[in-house]
C-alpha positions as CSV (number, residue, x, y, z in Angstrom):
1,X,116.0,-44.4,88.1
2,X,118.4,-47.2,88.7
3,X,121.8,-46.8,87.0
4,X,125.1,-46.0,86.9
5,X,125.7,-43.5,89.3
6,X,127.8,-40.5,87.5
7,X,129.5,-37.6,90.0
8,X,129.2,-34.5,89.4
9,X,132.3,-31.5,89.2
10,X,131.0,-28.2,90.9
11,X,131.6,-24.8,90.7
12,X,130.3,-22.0,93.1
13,X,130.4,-18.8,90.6
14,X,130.9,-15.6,92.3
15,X,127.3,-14.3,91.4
16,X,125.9,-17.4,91.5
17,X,125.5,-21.4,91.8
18,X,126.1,-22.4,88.2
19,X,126.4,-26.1,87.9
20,X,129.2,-27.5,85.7
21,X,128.4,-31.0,86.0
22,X,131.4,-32.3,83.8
23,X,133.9,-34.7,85.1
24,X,137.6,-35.0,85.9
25,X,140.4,-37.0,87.1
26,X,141.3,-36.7,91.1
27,X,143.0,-38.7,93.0
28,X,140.7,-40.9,95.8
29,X,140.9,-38.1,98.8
30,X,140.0,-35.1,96.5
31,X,137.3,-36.7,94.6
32,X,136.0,-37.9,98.1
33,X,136.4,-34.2,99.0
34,X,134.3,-32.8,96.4
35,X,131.5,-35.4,96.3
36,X,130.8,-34.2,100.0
37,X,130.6,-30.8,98.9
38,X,128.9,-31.1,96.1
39,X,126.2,-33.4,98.1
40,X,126.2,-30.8,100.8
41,X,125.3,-28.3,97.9
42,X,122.0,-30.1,96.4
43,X,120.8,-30.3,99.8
44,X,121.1,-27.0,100.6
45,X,120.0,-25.7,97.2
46,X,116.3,-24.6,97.5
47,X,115.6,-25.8,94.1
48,X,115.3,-29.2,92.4
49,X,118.5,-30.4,90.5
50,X,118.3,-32.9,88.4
51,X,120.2,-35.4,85.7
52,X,118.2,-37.3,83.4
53,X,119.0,-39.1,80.4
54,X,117.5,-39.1,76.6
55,X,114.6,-41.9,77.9
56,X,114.2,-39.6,80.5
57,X,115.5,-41.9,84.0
58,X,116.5,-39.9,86.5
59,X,120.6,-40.6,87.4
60,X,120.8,-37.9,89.8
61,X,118.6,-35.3,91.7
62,X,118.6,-33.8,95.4
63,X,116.0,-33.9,98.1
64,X,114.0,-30.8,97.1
65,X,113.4,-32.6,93.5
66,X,111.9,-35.8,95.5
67,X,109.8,-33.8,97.5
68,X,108.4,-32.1,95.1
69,X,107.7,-34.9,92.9
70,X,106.1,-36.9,96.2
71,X,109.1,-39.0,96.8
72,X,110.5,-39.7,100.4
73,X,114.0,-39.6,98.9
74,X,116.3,-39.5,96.2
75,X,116.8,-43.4,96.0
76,X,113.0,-43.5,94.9
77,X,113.5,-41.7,91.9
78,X,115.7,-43.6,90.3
79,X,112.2,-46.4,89.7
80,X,110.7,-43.8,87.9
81,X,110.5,-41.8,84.0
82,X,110.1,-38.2,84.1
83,X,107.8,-38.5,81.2
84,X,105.3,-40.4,82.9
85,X,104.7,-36.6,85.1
86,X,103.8,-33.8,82.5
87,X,100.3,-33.9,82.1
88,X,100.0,-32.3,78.3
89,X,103.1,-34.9,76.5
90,X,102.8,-32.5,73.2
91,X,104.4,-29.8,75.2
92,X,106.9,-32.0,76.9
93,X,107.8,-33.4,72.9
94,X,107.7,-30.0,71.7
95,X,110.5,-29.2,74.4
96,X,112.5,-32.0,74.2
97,X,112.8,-31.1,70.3
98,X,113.4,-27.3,71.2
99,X,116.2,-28.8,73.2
100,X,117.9,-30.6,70.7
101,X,118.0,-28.0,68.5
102,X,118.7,-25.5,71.3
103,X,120.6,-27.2,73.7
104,X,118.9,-24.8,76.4
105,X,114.8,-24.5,76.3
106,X,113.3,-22.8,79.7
107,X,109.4,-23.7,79.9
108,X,106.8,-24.3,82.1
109,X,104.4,-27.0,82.5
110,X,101.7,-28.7,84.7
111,X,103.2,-32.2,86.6
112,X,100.5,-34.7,88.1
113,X,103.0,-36.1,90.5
114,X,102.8,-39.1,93.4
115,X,99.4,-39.5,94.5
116,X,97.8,-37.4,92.1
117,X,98.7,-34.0,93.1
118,X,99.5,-31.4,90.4
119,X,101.9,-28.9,90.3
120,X,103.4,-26.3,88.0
121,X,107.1,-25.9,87.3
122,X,109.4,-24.1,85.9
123,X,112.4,-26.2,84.0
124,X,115.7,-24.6,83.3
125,X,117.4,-27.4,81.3
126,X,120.6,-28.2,79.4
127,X,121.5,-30.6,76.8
128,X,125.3,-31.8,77.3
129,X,126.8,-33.5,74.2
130,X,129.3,-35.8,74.3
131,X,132.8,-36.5,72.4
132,X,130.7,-37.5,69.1
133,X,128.3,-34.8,69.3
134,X,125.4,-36.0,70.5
135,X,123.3,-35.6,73.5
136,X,124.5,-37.6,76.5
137,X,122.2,-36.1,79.4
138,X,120.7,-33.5,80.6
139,X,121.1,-31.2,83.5
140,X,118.9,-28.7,84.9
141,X,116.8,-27.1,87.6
142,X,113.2,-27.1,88.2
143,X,111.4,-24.1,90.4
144,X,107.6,-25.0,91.8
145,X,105.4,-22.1,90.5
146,X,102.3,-23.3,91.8
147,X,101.2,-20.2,93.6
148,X,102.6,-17.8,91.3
149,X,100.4,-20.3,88.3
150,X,97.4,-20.4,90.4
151,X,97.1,-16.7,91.0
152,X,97.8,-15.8,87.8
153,X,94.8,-18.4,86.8
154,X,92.9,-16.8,89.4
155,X,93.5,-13.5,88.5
156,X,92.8,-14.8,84.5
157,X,89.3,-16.1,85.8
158,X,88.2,-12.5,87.7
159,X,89.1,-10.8,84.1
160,X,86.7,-13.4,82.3
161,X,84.2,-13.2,84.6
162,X,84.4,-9.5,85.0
163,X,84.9,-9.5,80.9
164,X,81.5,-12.0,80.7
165,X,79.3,-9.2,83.2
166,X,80.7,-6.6,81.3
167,X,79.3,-7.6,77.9
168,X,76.8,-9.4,79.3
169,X,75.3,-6.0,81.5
170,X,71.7,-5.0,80.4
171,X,72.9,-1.3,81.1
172,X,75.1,0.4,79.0
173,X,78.5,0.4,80.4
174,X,81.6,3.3,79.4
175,X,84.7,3.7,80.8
176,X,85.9,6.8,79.9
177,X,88.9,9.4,81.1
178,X,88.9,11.5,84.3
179,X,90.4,14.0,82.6
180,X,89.3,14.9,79.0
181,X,86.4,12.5,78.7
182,X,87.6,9.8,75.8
183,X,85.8,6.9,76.0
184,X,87.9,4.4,76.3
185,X,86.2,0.9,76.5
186,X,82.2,-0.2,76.2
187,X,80.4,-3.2,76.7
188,X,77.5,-4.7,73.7
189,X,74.8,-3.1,74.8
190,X,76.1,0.5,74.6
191,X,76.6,0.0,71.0
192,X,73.2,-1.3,71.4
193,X,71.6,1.2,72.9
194,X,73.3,4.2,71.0
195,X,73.2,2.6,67.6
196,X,77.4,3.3,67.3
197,X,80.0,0.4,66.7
198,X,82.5,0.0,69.6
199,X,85.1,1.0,66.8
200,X,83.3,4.4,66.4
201,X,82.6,4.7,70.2
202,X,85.9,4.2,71.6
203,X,88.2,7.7,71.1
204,X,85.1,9.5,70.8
205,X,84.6,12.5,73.7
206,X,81.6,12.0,75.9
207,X,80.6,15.4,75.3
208,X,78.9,14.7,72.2
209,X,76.5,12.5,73.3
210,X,75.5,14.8,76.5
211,X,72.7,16.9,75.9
212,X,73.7,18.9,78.8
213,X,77.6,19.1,78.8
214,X,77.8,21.4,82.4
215,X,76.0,18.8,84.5
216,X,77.5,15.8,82.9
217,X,81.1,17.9,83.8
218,X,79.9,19.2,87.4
219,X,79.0,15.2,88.0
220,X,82.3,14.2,87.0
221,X,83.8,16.5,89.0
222,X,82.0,15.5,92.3
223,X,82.7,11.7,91.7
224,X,86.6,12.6,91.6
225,X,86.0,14.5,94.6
226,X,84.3,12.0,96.9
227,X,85.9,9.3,94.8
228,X,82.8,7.1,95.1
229,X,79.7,7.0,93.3
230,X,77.5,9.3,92.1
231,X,73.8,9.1,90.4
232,X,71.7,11.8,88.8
233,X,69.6,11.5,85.4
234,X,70.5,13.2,82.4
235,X,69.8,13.2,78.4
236,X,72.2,11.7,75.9
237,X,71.5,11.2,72.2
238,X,71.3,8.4,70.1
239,X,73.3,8.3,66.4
240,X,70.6,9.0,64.8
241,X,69.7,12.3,66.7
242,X,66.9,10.7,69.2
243,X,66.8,11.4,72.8
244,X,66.6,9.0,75.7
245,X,66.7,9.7,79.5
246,X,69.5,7.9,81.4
247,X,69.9,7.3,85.1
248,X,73.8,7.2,85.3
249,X,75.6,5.5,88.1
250,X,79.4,6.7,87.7
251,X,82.5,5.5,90.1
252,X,86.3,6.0,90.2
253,X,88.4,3.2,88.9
254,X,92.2,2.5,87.7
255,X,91.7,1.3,84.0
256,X,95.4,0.5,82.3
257,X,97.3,2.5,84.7
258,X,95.3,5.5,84.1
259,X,92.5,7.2,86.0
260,X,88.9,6.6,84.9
261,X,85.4,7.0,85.5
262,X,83.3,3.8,84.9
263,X,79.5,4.7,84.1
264,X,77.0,2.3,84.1
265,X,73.7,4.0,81.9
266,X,70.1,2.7,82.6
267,X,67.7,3.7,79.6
268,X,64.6,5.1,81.9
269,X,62.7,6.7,78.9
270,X,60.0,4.0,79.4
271,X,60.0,3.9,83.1
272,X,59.6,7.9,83.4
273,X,56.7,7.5,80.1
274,X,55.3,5.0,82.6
275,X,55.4,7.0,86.2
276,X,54.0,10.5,84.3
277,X,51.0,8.2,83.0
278,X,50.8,7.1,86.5
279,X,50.9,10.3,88.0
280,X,48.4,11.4,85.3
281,X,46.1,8.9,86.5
282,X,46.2,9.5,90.2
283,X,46.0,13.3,89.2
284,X,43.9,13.5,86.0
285,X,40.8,13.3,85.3
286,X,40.7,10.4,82.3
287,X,38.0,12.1,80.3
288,X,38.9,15.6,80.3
289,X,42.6,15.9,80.9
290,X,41.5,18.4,84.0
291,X,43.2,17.6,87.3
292,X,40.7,15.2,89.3
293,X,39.6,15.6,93.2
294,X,42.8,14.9,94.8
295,X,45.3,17.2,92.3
296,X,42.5,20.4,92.9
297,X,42.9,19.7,96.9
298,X,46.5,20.0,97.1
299,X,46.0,23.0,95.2
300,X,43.6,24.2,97.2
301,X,45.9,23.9,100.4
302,X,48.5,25.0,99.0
303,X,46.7,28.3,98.1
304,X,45.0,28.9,101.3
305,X,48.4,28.7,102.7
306,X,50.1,31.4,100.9
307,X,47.0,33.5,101.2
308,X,47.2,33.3,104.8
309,X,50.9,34.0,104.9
310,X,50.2,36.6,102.7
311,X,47.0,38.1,103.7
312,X,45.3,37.9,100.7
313,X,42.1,36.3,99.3
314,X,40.8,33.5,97.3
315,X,37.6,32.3,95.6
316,X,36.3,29.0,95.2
317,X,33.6,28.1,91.9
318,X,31.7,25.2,92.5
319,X,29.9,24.5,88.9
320,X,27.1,22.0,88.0
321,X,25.9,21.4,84.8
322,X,22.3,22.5,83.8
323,X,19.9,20.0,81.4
324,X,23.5,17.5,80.9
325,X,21.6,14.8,82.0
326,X,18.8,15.2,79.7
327,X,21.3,15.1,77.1
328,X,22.8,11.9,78.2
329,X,19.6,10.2,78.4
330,X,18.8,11.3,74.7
331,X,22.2,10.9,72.7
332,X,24.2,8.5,75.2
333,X,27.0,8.8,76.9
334,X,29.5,8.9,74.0
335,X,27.7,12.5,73.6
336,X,27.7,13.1,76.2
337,X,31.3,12.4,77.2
338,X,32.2,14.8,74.4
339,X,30.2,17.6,75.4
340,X,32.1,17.3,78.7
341,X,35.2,17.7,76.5
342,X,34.2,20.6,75.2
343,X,32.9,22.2,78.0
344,X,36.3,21.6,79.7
345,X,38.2,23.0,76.9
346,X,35.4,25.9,77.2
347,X,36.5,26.2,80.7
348,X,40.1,26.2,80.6
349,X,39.7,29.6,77.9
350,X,38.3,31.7,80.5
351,X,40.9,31.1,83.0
352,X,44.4,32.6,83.7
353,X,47.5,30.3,83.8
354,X,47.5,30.4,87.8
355,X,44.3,29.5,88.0
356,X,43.1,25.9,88.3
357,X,39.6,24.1,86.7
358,X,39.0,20.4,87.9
359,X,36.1,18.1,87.5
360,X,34.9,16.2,90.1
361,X,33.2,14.0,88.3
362,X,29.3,13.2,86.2
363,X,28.9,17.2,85.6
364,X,30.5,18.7,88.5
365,X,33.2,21.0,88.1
366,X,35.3,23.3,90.1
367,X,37.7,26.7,89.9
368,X,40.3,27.9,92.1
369,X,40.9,32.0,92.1
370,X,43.8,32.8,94.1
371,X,44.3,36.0,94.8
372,X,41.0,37.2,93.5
373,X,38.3,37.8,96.3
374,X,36.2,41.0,95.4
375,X,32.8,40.3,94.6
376,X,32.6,42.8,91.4
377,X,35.9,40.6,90.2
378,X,34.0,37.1,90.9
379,X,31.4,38.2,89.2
380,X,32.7,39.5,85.9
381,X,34.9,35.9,85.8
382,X,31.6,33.9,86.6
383,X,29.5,36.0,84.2
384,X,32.4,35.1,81.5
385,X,31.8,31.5,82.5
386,X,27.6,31.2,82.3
387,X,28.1,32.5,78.7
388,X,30.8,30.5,77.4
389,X,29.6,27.5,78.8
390,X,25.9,28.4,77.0
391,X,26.9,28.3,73.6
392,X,25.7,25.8,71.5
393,X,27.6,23.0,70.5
394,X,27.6,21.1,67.6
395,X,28.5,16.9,67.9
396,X,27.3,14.3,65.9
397,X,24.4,16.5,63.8
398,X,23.3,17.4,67.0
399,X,23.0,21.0,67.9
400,X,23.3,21.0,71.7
401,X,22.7,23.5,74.3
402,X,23.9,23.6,78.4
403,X,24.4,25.7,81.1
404,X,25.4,25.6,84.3
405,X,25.1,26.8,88.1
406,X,27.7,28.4,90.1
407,X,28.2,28.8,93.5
408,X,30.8,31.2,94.7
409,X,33.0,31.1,98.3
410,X,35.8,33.7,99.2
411,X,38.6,33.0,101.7
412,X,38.8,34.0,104.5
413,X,34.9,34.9,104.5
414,X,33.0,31.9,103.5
415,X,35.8,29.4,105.2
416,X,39.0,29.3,106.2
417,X,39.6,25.5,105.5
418,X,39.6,24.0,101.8
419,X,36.8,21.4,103.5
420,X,34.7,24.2,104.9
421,X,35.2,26.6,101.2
422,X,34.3,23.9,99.1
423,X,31.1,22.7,101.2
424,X,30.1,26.1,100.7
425,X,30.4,26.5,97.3
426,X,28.5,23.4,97.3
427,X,25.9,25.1,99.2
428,X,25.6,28.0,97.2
429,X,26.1,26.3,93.9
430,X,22.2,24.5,95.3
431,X,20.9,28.5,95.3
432,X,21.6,29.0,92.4
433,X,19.9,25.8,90.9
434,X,16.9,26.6,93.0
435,X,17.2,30.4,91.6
436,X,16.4,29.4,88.2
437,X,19.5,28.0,87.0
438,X,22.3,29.8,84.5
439,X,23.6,31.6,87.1
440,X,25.8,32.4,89.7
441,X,25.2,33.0,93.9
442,X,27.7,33.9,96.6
443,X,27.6,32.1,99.9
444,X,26.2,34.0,102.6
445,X,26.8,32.7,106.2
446,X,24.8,33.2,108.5
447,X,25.5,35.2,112.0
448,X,25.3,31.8,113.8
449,X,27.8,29.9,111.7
450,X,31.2,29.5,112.1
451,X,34.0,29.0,109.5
């Protein structure tokens, strides 16, 4: 910015370091006097000063301005054009017009400066008009608000990116109000998920989509307590009126200056659907719906443990089918199948709710009695059993007929282990095939034997 070099007049405000860069008649030794000051003053100044004029040269600037444009001093800017920095020239135009029309215009704006480097400022200018009016120069002061610009991007980024997860989230996200519960903010997939628009959602209480109101309450309450977060499972509705199971993960947060919770709500309707059909099949017998092996033996155990605690006794059916396979060798196994339906169903009829049936599998089936263990008992439930299970059934046209054998072992008598009671049911289950069939025989142990 080669030129005319023009001096400046001072004036250190009382509240301040206003520039009044005007001029005025000294004589030699004053004007001397208050170019050293004035000198000393830009160099002190912390910020750039500048004087530029309408093409934009630079006539006068301190050293702050030169480094922070890139320049080793002040004598290189006078080669250069300020408009050859800003980066976006539409916002620099847009200025220079406020300017004019203004006369002050502060602004801020990205500069790619010597060697490439960019930096944000902030520009505190001043148009001066001259004796006709017009604009002569232009004073002013430029602050470098890189940081302050790049944190304020940074911070601008973590709200998209947080903004792009939260809509983004496969769960259902709320954030809602410590206090009373008003939902206050939810991502897409809630509206999703509960069939409401956000503009219905948000200002709606919590409370009425909670099936159960006291735990969702008592789980609030513990997450303001430890103020971390907490996860249970609970049942909200759906707009129109349907149910879902939700695994809730809920957390403390500061949302607009206010207290919050922020819940994050996992649909696990289909997962818990999937796990009981699991469980069913580990525990189930497929055909029958009966518990299977492995269900009756934790029964069993469990049984034989309270009875022990409790001195009481227990009996153990074994029961075998009489003539099924006959029947599955004449009308197939679909008939079959179905007859072991019904005598399942048959089963379950004669039984108390604390009892158990299971079926073992082809024709086998067996009956825990906790606490029953008299003989004239036993035998009025297995006499029940022989003529329910002999009644004939009708399935396909075909008028069919069974019975079955059951052997009988009591707790503590015929075995004290759920191994040892069911092998002898087993046993005795055999006598009463060999005894004709269509009936029932107790276990009896010999003197040798031990349980």
């Amino acid at each position: 910015m080669a030129g005319k070099k023009i001096y400046f007049k001072t004036k250190i405000a009382a509240k301040g370091l206003p520039l009044n860069f005007g001029r005025r008649k000294t004589d030699g030794k004053n004007l001397q006097e208050s170019e050293q000051r004035y000198q000393a003053l830009l160099g002190h100044l912390p910020v750039g000063v500048y004087r530029t004029t309408n093409e934009g040269r630079i006539i006068e600037a301190n050293q702050v301005l030169a480094d922070m444009l890139g320049y080793p001093n002040t004598a290189a800017l006078w080669q250069v054009n300020v408009n050859d920095f800003y980066i976006r020239r539409k916002a620099r135009l847009d200025h220079m017009n406020r300017l004019a029309a203004n006369l002050t215009d502060f602004s801020e704006f990205e500069l790619r400066v010597k060697g490439g480097k960019t930096i944000w400022v902030r520009d505190y200018p001043r148009a001066v008009l001259g004796a006709d009016g017009r604009i002569e120069y232009y004073d002013g002061i430029l602050v470098e608000i890189t940081e302050r610009k790049r944190a304020e991007e940074a911070l601008l980024q973590s709200e998209q990116d947080y903004r792009q997860l939260f809509e983004n989230a496969h769960d259902a996200i709320f954030i809602f109000t410590a206090k009373d519960e008003i939902i206050l903010d939810v991502n897409n997939h809630t509206c999703e998920l509960y069939g409401f628009s956000r503009e219905e959602l948000i200002g709606m209480s919590l409370e009425k989509l909670s099936k159960n109101i006291a735990r969702g309450k008592l789980q609030i309450k513990r997450t303001l307590n430890k103020k971390t977060f907490q996860n249970f499972e609970t049942i909200h509705f759906r707009k129109d009126g349907s149910e879902m199971l939700l695994e809730i993960n809920a957390s403390l947060v500061q949302y607009k200056n206010q207290q919050a919770i922020l819940s994050i709500n996992r649909n696990i309707t289909q997962r818990k659907q999937l796990e009981e059909t699991i469980r069913q099949m580990a525990y189930q017998d497929p055909l029958t719906q009966l518990p299977n092996r492995s269900l009756f033996n934790d029964r069993l155990v469990q049984a034989l443990g309270y009875a022990k605690r409790h001195g009481q006794k227990l009996t153990l059916l074994f029961l075998d089918l009489d003539g099924f396979k006959n029947i599955n060798d004449t009308f197939g196994h679909n008939i079959g199948d179905k007859l072991l339906k019904v005598i399942a169903e048959r089963l379950k009829n004669q039984l108390r709710a604390s009892d158990t049936v299971a079926r073992l599998g082809g024709d086998e089936f067996l009956i825990l009695l906790p606490k029953t263990g008299h003989a004239r008992s036993t035998d009025r439930i297995s006499k029940k059993i022989l003529n329910a299970i002999r009644l004939p059934c009708l399935l396909a046209g075909h008028k069919l007929r069974v019975s079955t054998s059951i052997g009988i072992a009591i707790y503590p008598n015929d075995g004290r282990s759920a191994g040892t009671l069911m092998k002898n049911a087993d046993l005795a289950m055999y006598k009463a095939k060999a005894a004709g069939k269509n009936t029932y025989t107790h276990y009896q142990r010999s003197k040798k034997q031990r349980l």
